[in-house]
VOGU-126427 format. One record per residue: x, y, z of N, C-alpha, C in turn. Coordinates in steps of 0.02 Angstrom, whole numbers, plus 50000, padded with zeros to 5 digits. Example, Ala and Ser with C-alpha at 12.3 -4.5 7.8 and 13.67 -1.06 7.14 Angstrom:
BEGIN
506604971650390506154977550390506604983550390 506424988850354506844994750357506455000250394 
END
This chain:
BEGIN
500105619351013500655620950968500515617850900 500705621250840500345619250797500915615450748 500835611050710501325605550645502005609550645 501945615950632502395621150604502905622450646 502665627750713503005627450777503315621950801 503175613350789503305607450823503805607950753 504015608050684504555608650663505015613050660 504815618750689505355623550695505845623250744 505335616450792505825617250847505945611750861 506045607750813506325600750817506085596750838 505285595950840505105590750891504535585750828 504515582150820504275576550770503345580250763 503315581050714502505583950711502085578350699 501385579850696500725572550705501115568950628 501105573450597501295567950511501675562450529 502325565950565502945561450576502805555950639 502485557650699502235554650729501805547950711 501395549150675500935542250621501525540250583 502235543650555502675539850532502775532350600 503105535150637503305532050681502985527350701 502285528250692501595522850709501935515450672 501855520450631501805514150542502465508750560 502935512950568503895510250562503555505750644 503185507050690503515501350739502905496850731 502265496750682502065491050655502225486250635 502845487150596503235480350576503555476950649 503615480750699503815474450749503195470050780 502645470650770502335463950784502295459350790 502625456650717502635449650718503455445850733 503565451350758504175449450824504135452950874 503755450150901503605454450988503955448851036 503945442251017504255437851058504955440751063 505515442351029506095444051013505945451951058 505675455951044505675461651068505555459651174 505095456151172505015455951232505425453051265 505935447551233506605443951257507105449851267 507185455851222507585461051212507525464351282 506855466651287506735472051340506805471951403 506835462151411506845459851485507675461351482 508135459151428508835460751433508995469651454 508625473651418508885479151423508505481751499 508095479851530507955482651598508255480351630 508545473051642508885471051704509755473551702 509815474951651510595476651619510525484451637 509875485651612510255496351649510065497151705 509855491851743509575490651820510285489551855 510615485251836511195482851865511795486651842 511725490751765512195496651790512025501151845 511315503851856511415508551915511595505651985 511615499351978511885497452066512535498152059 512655500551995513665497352010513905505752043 513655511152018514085516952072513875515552141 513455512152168513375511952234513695507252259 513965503252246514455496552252514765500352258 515385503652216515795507352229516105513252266 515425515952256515375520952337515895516452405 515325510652398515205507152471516035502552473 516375500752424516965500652413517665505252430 517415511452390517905518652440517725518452499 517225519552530517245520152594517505516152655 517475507752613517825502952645518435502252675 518605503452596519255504052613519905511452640 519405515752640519615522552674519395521952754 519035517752765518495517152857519015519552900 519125522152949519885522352993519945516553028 520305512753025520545508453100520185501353053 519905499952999519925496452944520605490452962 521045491652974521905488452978521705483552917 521865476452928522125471652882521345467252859 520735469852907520065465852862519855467152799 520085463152762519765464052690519005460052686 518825455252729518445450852712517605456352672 517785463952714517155466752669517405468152581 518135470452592518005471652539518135464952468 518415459052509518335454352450517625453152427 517275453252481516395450652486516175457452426 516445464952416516165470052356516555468252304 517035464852308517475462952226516935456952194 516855453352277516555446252226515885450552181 515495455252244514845457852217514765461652140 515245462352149515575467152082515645461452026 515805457552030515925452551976515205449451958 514715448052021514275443251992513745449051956 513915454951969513635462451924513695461051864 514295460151860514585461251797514285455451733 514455449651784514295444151727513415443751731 513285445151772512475444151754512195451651690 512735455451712512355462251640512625459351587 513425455251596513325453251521512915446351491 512765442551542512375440151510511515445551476 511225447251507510565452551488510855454851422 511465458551415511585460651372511715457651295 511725449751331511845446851258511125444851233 510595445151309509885445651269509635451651198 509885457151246509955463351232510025461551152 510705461051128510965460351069510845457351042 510535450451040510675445151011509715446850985 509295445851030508725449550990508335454150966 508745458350962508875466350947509015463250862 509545460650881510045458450793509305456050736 509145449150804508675445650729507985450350719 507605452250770507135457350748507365462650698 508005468050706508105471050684508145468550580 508455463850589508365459250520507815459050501 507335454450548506745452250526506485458850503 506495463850516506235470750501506235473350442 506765473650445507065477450371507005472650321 507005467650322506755459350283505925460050249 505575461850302505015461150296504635470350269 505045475450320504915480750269505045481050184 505485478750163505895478550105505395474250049 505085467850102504535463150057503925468850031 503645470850113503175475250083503325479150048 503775486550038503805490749982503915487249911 504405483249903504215479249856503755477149821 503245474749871502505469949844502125474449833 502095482049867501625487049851501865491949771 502615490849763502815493349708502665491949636 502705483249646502295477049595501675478749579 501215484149624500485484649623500355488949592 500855494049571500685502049531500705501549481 500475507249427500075505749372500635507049320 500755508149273501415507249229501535515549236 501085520249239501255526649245501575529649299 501375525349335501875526149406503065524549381 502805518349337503655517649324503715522749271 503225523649246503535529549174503735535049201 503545537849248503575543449303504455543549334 504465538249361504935536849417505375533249390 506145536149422506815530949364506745525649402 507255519549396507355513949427507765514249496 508315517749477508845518749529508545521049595 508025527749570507705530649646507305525849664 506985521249622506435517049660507085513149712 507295509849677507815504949715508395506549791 508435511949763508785518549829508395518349876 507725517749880507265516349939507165509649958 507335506649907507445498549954507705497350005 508365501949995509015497849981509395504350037 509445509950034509845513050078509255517750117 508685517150090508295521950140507955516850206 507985508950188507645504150209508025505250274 508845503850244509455502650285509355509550348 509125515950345509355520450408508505517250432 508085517150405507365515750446507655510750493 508015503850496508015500950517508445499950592 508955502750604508975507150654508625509750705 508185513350671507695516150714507195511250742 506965506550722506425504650737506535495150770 507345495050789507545488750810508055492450881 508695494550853509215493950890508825501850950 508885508050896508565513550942508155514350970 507575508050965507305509851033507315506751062 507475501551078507965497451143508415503751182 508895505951134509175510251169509095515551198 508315518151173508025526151199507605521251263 507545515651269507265512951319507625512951391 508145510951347508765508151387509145514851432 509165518751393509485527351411508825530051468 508135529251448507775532051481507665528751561 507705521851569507835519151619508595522951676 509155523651623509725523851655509715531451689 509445537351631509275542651646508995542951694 508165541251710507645542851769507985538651813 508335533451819508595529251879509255535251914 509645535651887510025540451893510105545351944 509665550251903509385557051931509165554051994 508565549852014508415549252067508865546452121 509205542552087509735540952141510435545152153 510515551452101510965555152121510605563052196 510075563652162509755565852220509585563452281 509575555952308509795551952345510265552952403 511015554252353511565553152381511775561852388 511655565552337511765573752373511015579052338 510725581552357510195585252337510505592752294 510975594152325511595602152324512035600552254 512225594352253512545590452176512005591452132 511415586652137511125585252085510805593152077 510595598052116510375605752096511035606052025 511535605752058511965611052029512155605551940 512145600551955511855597251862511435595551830 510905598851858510345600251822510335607751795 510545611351815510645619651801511085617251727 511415612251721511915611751628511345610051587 510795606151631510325601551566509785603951528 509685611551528509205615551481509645617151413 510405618951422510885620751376510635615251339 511065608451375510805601751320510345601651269 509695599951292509115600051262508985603251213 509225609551215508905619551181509495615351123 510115614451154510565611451065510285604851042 510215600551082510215595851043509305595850989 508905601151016508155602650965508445605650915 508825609450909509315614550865509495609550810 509905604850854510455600150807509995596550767 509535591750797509085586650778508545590750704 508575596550710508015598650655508565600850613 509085603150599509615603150545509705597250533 509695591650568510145586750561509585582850480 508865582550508508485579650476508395584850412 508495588350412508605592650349508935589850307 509465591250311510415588650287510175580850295 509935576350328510015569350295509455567250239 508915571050239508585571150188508615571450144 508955577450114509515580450055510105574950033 510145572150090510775568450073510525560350046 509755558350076509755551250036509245554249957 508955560949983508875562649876509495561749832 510245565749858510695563349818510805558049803 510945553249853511095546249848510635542249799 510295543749800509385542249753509775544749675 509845550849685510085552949616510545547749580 510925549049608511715544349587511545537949587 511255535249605510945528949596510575528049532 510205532549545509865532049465509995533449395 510555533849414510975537649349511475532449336 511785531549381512315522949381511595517949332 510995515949361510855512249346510625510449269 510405518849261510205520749184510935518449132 511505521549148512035517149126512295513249115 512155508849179512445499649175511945496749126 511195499449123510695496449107510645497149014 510945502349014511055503648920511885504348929 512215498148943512895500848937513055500248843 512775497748816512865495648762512705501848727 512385505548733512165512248682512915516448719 513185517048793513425521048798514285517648761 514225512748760515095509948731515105512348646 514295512048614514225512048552514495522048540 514265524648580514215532348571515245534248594 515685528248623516055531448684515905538548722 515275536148749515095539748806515325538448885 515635533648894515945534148964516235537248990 516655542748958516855546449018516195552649032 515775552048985515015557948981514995556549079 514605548149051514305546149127514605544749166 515395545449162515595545249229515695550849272 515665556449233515695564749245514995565249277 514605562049233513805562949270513715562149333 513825554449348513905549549407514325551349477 514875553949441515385555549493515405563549523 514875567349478514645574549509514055571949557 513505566749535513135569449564513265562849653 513765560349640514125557149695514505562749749 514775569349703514955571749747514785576749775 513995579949731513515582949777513155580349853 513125572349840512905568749877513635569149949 514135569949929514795569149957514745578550007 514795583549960514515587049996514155589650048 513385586850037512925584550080513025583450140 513505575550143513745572450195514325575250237 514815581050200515135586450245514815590350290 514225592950250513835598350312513645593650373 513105587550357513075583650406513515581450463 514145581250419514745580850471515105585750506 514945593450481515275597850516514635598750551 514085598550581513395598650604513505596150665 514075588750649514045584850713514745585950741 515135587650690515875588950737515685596350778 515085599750758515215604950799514565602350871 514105600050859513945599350898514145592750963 514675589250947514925582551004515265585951037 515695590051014516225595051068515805600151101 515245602751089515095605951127514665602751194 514315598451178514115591851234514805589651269 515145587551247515765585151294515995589351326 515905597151326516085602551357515695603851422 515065603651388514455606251452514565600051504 514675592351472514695587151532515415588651553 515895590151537516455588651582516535595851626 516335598451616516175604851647515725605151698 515055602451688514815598451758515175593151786 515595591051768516015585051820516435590251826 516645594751833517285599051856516875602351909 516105604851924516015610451938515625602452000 515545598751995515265592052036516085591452091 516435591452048517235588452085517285595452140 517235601552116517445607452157516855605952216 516265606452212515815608352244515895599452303 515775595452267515945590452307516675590852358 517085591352315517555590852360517465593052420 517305600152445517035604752476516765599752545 516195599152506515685593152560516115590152583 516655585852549517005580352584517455582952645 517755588152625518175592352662517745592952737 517155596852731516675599452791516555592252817 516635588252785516275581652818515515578952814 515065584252774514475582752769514475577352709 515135576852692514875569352625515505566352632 515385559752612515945554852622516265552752568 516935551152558517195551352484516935546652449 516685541152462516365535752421515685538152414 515395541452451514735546152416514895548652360 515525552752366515565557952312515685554252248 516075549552242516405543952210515505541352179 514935539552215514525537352175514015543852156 514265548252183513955553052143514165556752061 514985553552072515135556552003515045550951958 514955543251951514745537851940514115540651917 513565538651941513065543251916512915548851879 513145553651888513615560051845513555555551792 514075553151771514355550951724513915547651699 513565542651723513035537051715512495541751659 512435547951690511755552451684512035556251613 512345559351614512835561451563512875559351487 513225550751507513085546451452512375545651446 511915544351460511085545151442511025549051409 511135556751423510905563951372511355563451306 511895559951309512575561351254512175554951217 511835550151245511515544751205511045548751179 510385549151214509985554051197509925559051136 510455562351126510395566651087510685563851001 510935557951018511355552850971510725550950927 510115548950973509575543650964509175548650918 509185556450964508545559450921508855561550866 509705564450833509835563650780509845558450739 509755550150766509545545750715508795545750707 508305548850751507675548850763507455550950680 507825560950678507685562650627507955558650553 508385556550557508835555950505508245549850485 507925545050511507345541150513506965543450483 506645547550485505935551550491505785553350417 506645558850389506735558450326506875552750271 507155549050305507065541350275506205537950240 506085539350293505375532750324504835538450273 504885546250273504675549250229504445546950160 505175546950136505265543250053504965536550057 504915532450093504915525850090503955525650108 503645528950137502705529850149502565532950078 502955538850057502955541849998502615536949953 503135530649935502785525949879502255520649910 502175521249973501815517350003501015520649990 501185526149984500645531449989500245530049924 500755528849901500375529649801499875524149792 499645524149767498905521549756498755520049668 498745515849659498405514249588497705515449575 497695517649520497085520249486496675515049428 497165511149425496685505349411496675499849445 495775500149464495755496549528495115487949489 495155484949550494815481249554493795482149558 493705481949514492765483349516492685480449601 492145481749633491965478749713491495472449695 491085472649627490805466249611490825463749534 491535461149534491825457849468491465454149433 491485454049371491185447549349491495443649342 491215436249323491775429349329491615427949254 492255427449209492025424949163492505416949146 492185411749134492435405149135493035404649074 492615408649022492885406048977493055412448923 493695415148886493435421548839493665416848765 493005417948732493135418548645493555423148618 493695430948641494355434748621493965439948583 493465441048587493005448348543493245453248591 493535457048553493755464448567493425470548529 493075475748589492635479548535492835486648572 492825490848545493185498448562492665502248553 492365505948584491555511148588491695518148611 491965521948550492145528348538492595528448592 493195526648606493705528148661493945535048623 494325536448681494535543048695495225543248759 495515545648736496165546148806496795549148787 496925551948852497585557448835498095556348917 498385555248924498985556248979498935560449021 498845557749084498655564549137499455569149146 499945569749095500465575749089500555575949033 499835575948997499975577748922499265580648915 499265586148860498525590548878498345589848795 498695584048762498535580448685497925574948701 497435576048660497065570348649497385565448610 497755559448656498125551548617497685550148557 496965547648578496555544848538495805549848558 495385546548515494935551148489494495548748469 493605546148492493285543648476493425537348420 493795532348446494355527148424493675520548421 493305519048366492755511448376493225505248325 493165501448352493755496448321493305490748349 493065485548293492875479548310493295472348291 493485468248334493875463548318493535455748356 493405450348288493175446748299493365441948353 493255436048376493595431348404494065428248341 494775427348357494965422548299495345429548250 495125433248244495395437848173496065441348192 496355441348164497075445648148497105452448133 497125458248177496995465148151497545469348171 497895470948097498535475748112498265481348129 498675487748164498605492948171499075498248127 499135500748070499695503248053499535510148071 500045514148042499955522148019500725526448061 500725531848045501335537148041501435536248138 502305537448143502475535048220502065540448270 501795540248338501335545248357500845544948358 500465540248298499585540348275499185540348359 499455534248388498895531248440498995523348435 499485520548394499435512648410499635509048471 500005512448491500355508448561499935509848616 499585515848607498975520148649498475512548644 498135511048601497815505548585497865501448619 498375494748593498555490148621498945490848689 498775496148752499015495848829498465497848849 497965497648817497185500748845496795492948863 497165488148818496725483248818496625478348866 497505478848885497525475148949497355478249017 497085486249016497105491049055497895492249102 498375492949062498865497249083498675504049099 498275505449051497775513149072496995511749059 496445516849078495865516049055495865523449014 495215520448983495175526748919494835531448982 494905537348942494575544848982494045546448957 493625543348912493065541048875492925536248833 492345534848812492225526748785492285521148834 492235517048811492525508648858492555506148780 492945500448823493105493548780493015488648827 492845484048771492215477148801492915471848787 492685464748820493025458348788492365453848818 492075451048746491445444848740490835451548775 490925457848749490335461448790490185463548862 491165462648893490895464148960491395470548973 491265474548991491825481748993492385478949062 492935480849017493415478749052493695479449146 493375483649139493325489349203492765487149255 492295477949232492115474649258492305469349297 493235468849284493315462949268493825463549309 494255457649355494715457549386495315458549325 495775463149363496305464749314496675458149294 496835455449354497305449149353496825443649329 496145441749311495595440349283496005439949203 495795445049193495935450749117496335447649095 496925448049132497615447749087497725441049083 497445437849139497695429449108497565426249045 496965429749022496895428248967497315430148901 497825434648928497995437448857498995438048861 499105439848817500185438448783500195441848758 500835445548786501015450648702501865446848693 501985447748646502725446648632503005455948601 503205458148608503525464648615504025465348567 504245470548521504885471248483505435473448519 505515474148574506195473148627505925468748665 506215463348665505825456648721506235458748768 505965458948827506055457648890506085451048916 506875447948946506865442248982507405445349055 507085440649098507515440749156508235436749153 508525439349205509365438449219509295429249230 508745427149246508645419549277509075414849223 508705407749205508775404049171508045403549106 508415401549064507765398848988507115397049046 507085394849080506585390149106506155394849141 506475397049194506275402749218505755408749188 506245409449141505735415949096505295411549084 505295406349032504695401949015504195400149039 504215399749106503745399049151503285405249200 503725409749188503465415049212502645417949213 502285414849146501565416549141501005409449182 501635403149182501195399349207501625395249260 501765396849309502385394049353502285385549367 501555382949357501445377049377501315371449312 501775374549265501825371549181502245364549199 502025359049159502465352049168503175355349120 503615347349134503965348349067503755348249006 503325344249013503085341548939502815348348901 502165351248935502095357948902502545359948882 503255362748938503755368348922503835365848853 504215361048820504555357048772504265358248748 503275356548718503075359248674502975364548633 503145370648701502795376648673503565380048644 504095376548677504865379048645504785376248566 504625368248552504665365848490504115369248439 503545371548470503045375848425503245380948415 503795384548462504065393448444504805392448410 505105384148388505605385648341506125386648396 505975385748455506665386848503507155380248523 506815375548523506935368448564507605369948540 507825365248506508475363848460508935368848489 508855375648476509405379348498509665381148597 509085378248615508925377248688509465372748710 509325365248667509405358648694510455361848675 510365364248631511235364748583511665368848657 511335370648685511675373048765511905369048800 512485369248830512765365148887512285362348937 512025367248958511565367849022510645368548988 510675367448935509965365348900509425372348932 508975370648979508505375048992508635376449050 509105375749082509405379849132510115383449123 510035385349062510585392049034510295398849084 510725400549112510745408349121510815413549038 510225416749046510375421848975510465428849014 510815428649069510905436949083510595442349096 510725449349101510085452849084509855454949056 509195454649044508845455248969508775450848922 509275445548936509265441748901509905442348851 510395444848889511025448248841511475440648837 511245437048830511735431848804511345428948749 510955429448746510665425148695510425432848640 510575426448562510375434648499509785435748487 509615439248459508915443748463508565438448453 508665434548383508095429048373507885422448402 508695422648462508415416548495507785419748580 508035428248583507595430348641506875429248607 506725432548532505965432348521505785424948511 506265420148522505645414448508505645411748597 506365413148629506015411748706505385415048719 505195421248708504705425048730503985424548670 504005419048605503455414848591503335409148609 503845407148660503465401148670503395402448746 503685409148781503175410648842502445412048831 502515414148782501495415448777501235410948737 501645406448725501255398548681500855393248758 501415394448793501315391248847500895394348901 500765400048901500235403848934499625401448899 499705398848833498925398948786498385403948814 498835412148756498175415648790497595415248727 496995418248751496395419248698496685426948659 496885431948672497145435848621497735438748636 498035440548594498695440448558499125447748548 499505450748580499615456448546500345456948534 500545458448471501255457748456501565464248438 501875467748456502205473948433502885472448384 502485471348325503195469848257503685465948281 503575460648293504175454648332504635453248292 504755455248247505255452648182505495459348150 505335464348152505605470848132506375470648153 506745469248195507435470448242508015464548201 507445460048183507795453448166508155451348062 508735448848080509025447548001508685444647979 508625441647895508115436547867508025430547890 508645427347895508545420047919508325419747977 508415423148034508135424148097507495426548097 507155430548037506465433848042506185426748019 506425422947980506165418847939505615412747995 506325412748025506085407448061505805409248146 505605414448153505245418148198504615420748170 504635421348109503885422648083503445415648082 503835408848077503425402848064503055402748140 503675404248189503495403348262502755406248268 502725412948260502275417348263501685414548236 501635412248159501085410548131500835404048188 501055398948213500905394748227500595398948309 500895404948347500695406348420500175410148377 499705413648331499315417248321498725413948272 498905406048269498375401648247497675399748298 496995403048295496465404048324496395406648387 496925410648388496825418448446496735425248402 496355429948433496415434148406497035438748405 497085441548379497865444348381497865451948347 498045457048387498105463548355498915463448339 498995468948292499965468748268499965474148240 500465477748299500565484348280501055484348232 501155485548161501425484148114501785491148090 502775489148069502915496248076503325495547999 503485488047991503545484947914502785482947878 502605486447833501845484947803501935480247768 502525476747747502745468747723502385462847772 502475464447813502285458647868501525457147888 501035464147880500455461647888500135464047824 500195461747767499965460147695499205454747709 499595448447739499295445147762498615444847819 498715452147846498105450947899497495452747891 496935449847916496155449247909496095455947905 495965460447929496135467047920496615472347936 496675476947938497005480647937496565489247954 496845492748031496575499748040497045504448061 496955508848006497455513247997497315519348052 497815521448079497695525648136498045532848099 497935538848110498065545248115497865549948161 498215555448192498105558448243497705556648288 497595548548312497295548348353496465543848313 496585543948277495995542948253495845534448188 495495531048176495445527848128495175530748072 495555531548021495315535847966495215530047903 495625523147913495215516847868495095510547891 494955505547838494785501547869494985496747835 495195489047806494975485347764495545479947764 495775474447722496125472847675496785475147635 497285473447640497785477647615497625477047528 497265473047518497175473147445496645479747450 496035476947474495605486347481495655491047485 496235491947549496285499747544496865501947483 497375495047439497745499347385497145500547350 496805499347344496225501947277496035508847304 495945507347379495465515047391496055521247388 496575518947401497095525447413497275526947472 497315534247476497135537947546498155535447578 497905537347653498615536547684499035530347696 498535523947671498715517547712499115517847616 498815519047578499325518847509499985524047499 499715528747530500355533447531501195530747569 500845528747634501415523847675502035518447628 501175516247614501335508447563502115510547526 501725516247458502135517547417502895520647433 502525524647489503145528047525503775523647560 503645517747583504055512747618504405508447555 503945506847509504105502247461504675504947391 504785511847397504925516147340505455512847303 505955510747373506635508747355506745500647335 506185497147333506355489947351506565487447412 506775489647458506655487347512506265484047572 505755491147571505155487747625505655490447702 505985498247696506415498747757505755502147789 505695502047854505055505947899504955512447904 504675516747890504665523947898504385527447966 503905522647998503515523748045503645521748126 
END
């Protein structure tokens, strides 16, 4: 039977099957807990099937003729009955109790890994993918996997014991019974393959919505500030709350899926207990069966019953899994493309020479050449702006260097060794950018601060705050360097985030430098004293600066002007005003008004 046929007819195909591989890998490293579980759940659906035969042996007792006033058998099946009872509930609290912490430990430890494999993808992977859907797979797709792969199969264990115990012991007690309820149990099956392949349909659909709406809440909370500035809230709550109630939708069909299919199971079983009661009775009547037979035959019945009504419970969470555990291999699946060389080089020490050898690169969903036979030499030590019109290729530049991407031709070297030699995490230790939207975490001052070098003294921290112009406004906090700044850093003002985030890369002390206009966002007195910061973090590192005010890098060793992709100058801001061309056109063009406002 081939992938296709095995989904048409509801039955888990090889793909989904290697799902299933994967999802009960994570119980390994709780097998102790599992194997404490399993001893609970065998002796517990062991000791339910003795209990209809107890009871049998109970009716009959007490129906025996000429029985008169001896109870002593039947106190001796009450007591038996009790020490049943309390010994399944003890198993059962095995049952539960390590069912619970595996089931935790599971979803604990799945959640670490997707996580840690998410941390590993290449930035095109997040440019691709919103936040909300990434996190929707943490977080509610983690939540149905987990289910499956703790509590349900204990219980498909547990059902399958009670089931095969069952059957055999209802055939046991009448052969003519158990014919005539087995003739209901093809109906079963034929619906519940039916049910189970809609079902996984419809829950699939239903955690994409949930994914949606998630990601759209989060895009909101996350710029609530652009949407209060626009009064756009009722936009996104119209957004949010449609695509909540597509998702709401969804979860109707799912639910009319199952309201139609529980009543029809409760039909076919009580219908075999009606057609068990007629036919039995019968027997009892003729005398070929005894009422406490019949009594543990409908016990069983029932016993057997609840198994398939479990059963069919399990394989609709089976699927509803499957589509889960889907999404969740999905990103597991993904793979970064920038990888680790198999024989790195070690380099002890970098001087900070950055050299660019005709690069070339364009966006694998963009069919534009970014850059374009791009040679750019930058000393150890030198200062080299990048200017030119928004679009050129500068930002293209400076994310090549740290290999956020690799070029699609050329290489670029650092001290002469192509980057693509070099351990990534190698690479980057050496190097800082400070960014014109700084990025800080929800943590504390300290926290972020430490982030490039977690095993920094105090003494460093302090320095590299008092070298970036931060100390003072640090210390002026209640809570000094264990201020919470929120997220993003939304408590603290722009100019106190860019000097937390110079004296995170003061304190990294990298060998080169890349700053994306750190002072463009900022008022004078705040640029003022964020530019001193700067001069002092870009004193004998090399440092590129993508420059979008041509006020600010007047000052730098050189200056390469980018267009379509391309370096079209080179020099001195005093040089190229002499030579002309576009880096003067800008100039004049920015400067017209007296200002110095950015055009680019």
């Amino acid at each position: 039977m081939t992938d296709r046929e095995n989904r048409r007819g509801g039955v888990p195909n090889r793909a989904e099957l290697r799902q299933l591989r994967r999802l009960l890998a994570f119980i390994r490293p709780y097998r102790r807990h599992f194997v404490l579980a399993m001893i609970g759940v065998l002796v517990a659906s062991g000791l339910g099937l003795v209990f209809p035969r107890v009871m049998g042996s109970l009716v009959d007792t007490a129906f025996q003729p000429g029985a008169g006033n001896d109870t002593a058998r039947l106190d001796a099946i009450a007591i038996l009955l009790l020490v049943i009872f309390l010994a399944q509930a003890a198993f059962n609290y095995l049952r539960i109790y390590f069912l619970a912490a595996m089931g935790e430990g599971i979803v604990a430890d799945l959640r670490s890994h997707v996580y840690s494999h998410i941390m590993t993808l290449p930035v095109k992977f997040f440019d691709s993918r919103k936040t909300g859907e990434i996190t929707s797979r943490l977080t509610s797709d983690v939540g149905v996997v987990q289910a499956t792969v703790s509590t349900s199969l204990a219980s498909a264990i547990s059902q399958a014991i009670t089931l095969i115990g069952g059957l055999v012991l209802m055939f046991v007690v009448s052969a003519t019974l158990s014919a005539a309820v087995l003739s209901f149990l093809p109906i079963t099956i034929v619906a519940a393959a039916v049910f189970g392949r809609k079902l996984r349909r419809i829950s699939r659909d239903y955690q994409d919505k949930v994914a949606e709406a998630n990601a759209s809440a989060e895009e909101a909370i996350t710029a609530n500030r652009v949407v209060k500035w626009f009064t756009a809230e009722r936009i996104e709550i119209r957004r949010y709350v449609g695509k909540v109630q597509e998702s709401y939708r969804v979860a109707l069909r799912r639910a009319r899926l199952r309201a139609l299919f529980s009543p029809f199971v409760q039909f076919v079983a009580f219908g075999t207990i009606a057609l068990v009661m007629w036919i039995g009775g019968r027997q009892v009547l003729s005398g070929s069966l005894t009422a406490g037979e019949l009594v543990t035959f409908l016990l069983y019945t029932f016993t057997v019953a609840g198994a398939i009504g479990a059963f069919t419970g399990l394989y609709g969470q089976l699927h509803e899994a499957l589509g889960a555990s889907q999404r969740i291999f999905e990103l597991l699946n993904e793979r970064s493309d920038i990888q680790d060389p198999a024989s790195p080089v070690t380099v002890d020490g970098v001087e900070g020479r950055i050299s660019l050898e005709n690069v070339g690169f364009r966006y694998s969903d963009r069919d534009v050449e970014v850059l374009q036979s791009v040679t750019l030499q930058v000393a150890p030590g030198e200062v080299v702006a990048l200017v030119g019109p928004s679009g050129a290729g500068k930002s293209t530049i400076v994310q090549l260097i740290p290999r956020f991407f690799d070029p699609t031709s050329g290489q670029i070297l650092i001290d002469g060794v192509d980057l693509r030699d070099l351990r990534v995490r190698d690479l980057r230790s050496h190097m800082a950018a400070v960014p014109q939207e700084t990025q800080l975490f929800s943590g504390t001052i300290m926290e972020n601060l430490l982030l490039g070098k977690p095993d920094a003294t105090p003494t460093e921290v302090r320095a590299a705050a008092v070298a970036a112009n931060a100390h003072d406004f640090i210390e002026s906090f209640p809570s000094g360097y264990e201020t919470i700044v929120g997220e993003r850093g939304v408590k603290l003002s722009g100019g106190q985030r860019q000097r937390v985030a110079i004296a995170r890369a003061l304190l990294n002390d990298p060998r080169i430098l890349i700053l994306d206009e750190a002072t463009s966002s900022l008022d004078s007195e705040s640029e003022a004293t964020v530019q001193e910061a700067l001069d002092r973090l870009m004193e004998g590192r090399t440092t590129l600066v993508i420059a979008h005010r041509l006020s600010t890098v007047r000052n730098a060793d050189r200056l390469a002007v980018i267009d379509g992709g391309r370096i079209v100058q080179e020099g001195n801001h005093d040089e190229l005003m002499v030579e002309g061309g576009l880096y003067s056109d800008l100039y004049h063009l920015q400067f017209r008004d007296g200002r110095g406002s950015p055009v680019m």
